[in-house]
C-alpha positions, 0 to 999 in steps of 0.5 A: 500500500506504502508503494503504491501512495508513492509510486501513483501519488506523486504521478497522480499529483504530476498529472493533474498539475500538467492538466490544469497548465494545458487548461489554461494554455488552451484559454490563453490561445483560444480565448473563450473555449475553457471558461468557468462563469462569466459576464455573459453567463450573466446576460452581460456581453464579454468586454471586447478584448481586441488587444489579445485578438491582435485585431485579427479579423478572423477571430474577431468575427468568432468573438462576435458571433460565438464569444459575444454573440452580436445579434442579442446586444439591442439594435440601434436606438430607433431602428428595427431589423430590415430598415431601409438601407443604401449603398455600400450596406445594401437594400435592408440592413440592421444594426447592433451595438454593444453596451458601450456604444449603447450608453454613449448614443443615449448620453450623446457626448460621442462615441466611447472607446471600445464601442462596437457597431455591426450591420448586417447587410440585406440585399433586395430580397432580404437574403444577408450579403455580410457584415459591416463592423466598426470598433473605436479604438483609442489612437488607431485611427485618429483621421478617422474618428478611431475607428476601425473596420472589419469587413466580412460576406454572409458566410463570415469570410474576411473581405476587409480590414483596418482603416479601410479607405473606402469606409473612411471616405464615405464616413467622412461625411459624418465627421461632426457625427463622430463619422457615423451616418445614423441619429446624433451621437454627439449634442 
């Protein structure tokens, strides 16, 4: 019995501290896959940690449908899903905001940092073309608000990324509007 305690225990002991440190391996690299409760099991969102994700844009996309998924935060204040919508969005589109952007299109004092906006993109027949993603970023960008684009088509795949020119372009227009095209988010 003495020689089994010694050979199986220590071992035993070896094993399960070896497990706990590929457990908490896996959650470093593929955030979200090994967790205990959290915000979100609480019906708040996971904070955007988007310095982790290097802005890969891939997994950003994995944050917002899986981690967090999008489409339970509320919609932009005074809109409904399948509003009219225009070029490049599309014939229809709806529109999500996170809590941060939530609070800052209610209090009207701009955008805050960490706010994220996701349209979904709707042709003529209703049928999702993709996603349109903008997530302000303190100092990322600051000709353009700091905001950064994500890009994707209706199956996920990343078409775009970054301070996308064309986004930055068109946004412009909106510049006093923190470059958004929607209702005041500044007084």
């Amino acid at each position: 019995m003495l020689c089994e305690r010694r050979f199986f225990g220590p071992r035993l002991g070896d094993f399960v501290k070896s497990f706990l440190i590929i457990l908490v391996l896996i959650s470093i690299y593929f955030p979200g896959t090994c967790r205990l409760a959290t915000a979100r099991d609480e019906g708040e969102p996971l904070p955007c940690d988007y310095k982790k994700m290097g802005l890969d844009a891939a997994k950003f996309y994995i944050y917002l449908t899986q981690d967090t998924p999008y489409q339970s935060w509320a919609a932009w204040p005074e809109t409904r899903k399948l509003s009219t919508g225009k070029a490049p969005h599309g014939a229809y589109v709806t529109t999500y905001v996170n809590p941060a952007a939530r609070r800052s299109i209610e209090t009207k004092e701009g955008m805050a940092f960490g706010s994220l906006i996701v349209t979904e993109n709707f042709d003529a027949d209703k049928k999702p073309t993709g996603l349109m993603v903008m997530l302000k970023i303190k100092g990322y960008n600051p000709r353009a608000g700091d905001w950064h684009w994500f890009h994707y088509d209706s199956r996920g795949t990343v078409i775009a990324a970054g301070r996308l020119e064309t986004c930055v372009n068109c946004h412009r227009a909106g510049k006093d509007n923190d470059f958004l095209m929607t209702s005041p988010v500044r007084r």
